[in-house]
N, C-alpha and C positions, 0 to 999 in steps of 0.2 A: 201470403207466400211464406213457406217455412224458410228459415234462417239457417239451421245449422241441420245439416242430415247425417244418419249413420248409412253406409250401405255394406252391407255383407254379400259378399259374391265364393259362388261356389267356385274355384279355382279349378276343379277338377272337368267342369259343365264343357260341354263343347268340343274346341280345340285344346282347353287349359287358356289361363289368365293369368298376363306375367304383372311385373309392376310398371313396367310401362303402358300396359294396354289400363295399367288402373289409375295410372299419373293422367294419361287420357282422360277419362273417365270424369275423374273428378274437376279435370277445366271442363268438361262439358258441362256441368251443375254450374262450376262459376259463370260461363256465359251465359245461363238462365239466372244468374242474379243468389242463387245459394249456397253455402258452402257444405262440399262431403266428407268426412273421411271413410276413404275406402278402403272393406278389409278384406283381405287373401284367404279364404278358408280352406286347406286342404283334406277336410274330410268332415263326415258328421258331427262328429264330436265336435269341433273345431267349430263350424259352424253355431252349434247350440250356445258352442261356452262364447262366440262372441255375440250372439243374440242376447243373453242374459246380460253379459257386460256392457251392452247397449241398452238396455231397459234398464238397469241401474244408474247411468247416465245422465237417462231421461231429454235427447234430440226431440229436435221437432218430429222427426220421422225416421223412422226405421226402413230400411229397402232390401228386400233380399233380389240377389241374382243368381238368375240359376233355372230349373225345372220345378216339375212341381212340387217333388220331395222338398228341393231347397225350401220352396216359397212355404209349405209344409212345416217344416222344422224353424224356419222363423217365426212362422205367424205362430205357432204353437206356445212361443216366447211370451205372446203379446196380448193373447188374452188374458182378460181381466183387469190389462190397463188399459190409459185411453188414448194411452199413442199409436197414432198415425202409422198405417203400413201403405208401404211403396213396393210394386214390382216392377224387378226391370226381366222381362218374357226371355233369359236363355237357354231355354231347353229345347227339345226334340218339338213337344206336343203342346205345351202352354195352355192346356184348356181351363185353368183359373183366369191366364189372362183373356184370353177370348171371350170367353162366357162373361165378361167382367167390362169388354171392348177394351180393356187396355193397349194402346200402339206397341206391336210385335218389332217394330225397327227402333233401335237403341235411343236416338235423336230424339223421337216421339216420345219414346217412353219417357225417358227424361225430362222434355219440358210440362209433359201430364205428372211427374212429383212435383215437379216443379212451384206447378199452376195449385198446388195442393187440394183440392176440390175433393171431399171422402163421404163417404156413404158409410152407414152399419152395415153388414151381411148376419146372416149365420155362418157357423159350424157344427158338424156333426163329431158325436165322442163314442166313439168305442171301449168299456173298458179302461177308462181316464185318456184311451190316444184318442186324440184331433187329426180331422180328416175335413179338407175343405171342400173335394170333391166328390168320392166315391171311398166307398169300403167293398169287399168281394171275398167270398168264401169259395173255395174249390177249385175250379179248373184253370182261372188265374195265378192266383197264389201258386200254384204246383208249379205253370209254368213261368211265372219268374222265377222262381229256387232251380229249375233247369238251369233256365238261360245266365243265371249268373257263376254257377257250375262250370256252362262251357266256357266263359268267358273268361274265368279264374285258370281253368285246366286247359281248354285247345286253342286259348289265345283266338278267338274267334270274335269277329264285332257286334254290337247288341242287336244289329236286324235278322245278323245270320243265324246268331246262336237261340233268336229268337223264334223263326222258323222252325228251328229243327226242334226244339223244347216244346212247342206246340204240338209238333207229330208226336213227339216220343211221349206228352201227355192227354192226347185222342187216343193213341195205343193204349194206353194205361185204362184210361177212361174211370175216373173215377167218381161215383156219386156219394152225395150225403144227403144221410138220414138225419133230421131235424125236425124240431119244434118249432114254431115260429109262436110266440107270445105278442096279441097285437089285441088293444083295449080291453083288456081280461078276457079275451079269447083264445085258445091258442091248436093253431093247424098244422097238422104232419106235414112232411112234405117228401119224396124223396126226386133228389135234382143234382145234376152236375156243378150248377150253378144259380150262388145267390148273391146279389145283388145290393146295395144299401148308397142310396145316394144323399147327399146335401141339396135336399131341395129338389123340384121335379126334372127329371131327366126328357126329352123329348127323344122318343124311340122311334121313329117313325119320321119321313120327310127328308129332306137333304140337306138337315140339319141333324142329324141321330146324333146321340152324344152331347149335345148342345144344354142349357139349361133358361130358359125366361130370365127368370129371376131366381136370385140367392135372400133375398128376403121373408119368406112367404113361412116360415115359421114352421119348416116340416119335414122330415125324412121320407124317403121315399125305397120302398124293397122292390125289388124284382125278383122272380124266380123260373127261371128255365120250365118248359113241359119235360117230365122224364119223356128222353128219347132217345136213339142208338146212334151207332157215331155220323152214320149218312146224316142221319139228321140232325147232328148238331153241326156237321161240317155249313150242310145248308142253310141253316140258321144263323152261322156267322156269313154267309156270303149277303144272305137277303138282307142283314145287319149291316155291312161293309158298303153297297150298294143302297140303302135306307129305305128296305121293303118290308120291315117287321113286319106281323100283320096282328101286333094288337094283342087280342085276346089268344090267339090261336097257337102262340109262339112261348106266350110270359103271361105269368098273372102277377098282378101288382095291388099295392098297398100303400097308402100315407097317413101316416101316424108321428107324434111327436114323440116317441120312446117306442123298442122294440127291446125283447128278447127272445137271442135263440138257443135253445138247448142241443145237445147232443151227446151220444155217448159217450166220445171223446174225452178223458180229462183235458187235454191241448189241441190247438188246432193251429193252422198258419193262417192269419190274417191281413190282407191287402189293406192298407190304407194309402190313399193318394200313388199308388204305385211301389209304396215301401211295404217290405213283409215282415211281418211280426210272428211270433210262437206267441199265443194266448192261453189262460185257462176258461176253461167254460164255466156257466154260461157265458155266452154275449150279448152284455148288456148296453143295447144302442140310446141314445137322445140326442135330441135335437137341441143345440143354444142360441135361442134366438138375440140376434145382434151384437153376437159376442167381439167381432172383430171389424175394427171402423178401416177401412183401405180406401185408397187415393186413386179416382177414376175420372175417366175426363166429364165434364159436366154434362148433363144433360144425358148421363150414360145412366137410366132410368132402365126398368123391367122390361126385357125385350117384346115387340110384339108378334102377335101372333103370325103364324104364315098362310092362314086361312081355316074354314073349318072343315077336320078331317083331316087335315094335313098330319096331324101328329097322335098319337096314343093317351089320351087323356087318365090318368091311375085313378081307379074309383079302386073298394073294396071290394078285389074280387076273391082274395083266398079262400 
């Protein structure tokens, strides 16, 4: 059981986090027997520079709270040492903690640091940034740079502005022309959307989105079929509703390093939800076991939902 914890909490996540909700906080770790100090981050920056100042430290564990960016810009801290990462799940969507089975209620979450029980995973690196769950070229990235536009300018909230950033970038429609370099091969592509996950993504089933395992030593691309907007509308519906259909919708790839070319000298690139300005190429790999995180025991490689149930990625480009 670790002894002395750092926890970094996104301040801004949520509702906001005063210092009373983190004087809380940190008797909840003392009732599980360890001690926290909890820190207020009000922004990225802030965040990083106390991750760093945490791993110079050197706690038994480091905890970020927050979404996934947060958990993102912590663990990003943490590779290459061998300290211990804690999540506490407060965001929107938490699919590092899910995928991870990490307890989404705070109480839970807490005594799984607690209990300190940690696994290796991978990470994926784009161009030196770290990405624990997905990277995405195109029609993503376009519409977060919307939705945070409106959010900046018409005071609008992130589902709404997000909605409408979505339309205004189906209107757009915009596709890319690409290379894809994949074990000294490499395949044009022209697509709305590409794809780059940590590890396999299960497309298909009523788990879409989901992932097995974060171990398995591999990246994983997807790539859109070029199609018109009817059909990409449709394509995210049968997506929303977890009707992929596999081959007919996406072709996929797993390989331990990727790169993609494009004309572009720059381009905007999603990682974990956050967007970057990159220069090209894009050079993907995979780090296997780079970051050891704290899950409850027994929280082993998901199993399967049956067979067929899901889109298995062979090489198909």
């Amino acid at each position: 059981m670790p002894s002395h914890i750092a926890v970094i909490i996104n301040a801004s996540a949520g509702f906001g986090y005063t210092t009373e909700w983190a004087d809380a906080l940190a008797e909840k770790f003392r009732s599980n027997g360890t001690n926290a100090r909890v820190i207020l981050a009000h922004s990225g920056d802030e965040i990083v520079d106390a991750a760093k100042s945490a791993v110079a430290d050197r706690p038994d564990v480091i905890v970020a709270g927050g979404g996934d960016g947060t958990i993102n810009a912590v663990a990003s801290c943490l590779i290459g040492t061998d300290i211990p990462f804690g999540v506490l799940p407060l965001g929107t969507l938490n699919h590092f903690a899910k995928d991870l089975r990490i307890p989404l209620g705070l109480d839970e979450a807490v005594a799984n640091i607690a209990a300190g029980n940690s696994i290796n995973i991978d990470a994926g690196e784009v161009n030196g940034r770290l990405f624990l769950n997905n990277s995405s070229l195109g029609l993503y990235p376009d519409i977060v740079r919307d939705r945070e536009k409106q959010q900046k300018r018409l005071g609008r909230g992130k589902w709404t502005a997000f909605f409408w950033a979505t339309m205004t970038t189906l209107r757009r429609y915009p596709f890319l022309n690409v290379t894809i370099g994949v074990n000294k091969d490499k395949h044009r592509r022209r697509s709305p959307f590409v794809f780059v996950g940590n590890n396999e993504y299960l497309m298909e089933g009523f788990n879409i989105g989901v992932r097995e395992r974060l171990d398995a030593g591999r990246l994983c691309l997807y790539v859109t079929h070029r199609t018109g907007r009817m059909g990409l509308f449709m394509l995210a519906m049968r997506a929303l509703f977890g009707r992929l259909r596999g081959a007919r919708d996406f072709d996929g790839v797993a390989a331990t390093d990727l790169l993609i070319e494009t004309r572009r000298k720059r381009m905007r690139v999603a990682t974990d939800g956050e967007v970057t300005i990159m220069e090209t190429p894009l050079r993907y790999r995979i780090r296997p076991g780079a970051l050891r995180v704290i899950v409850p025991e027994r929280a082993g490689p998901r199993e399967a939902d049956g067979a067929g149930t899901h889109a298995r990625v062979a090489s198909v480009l």
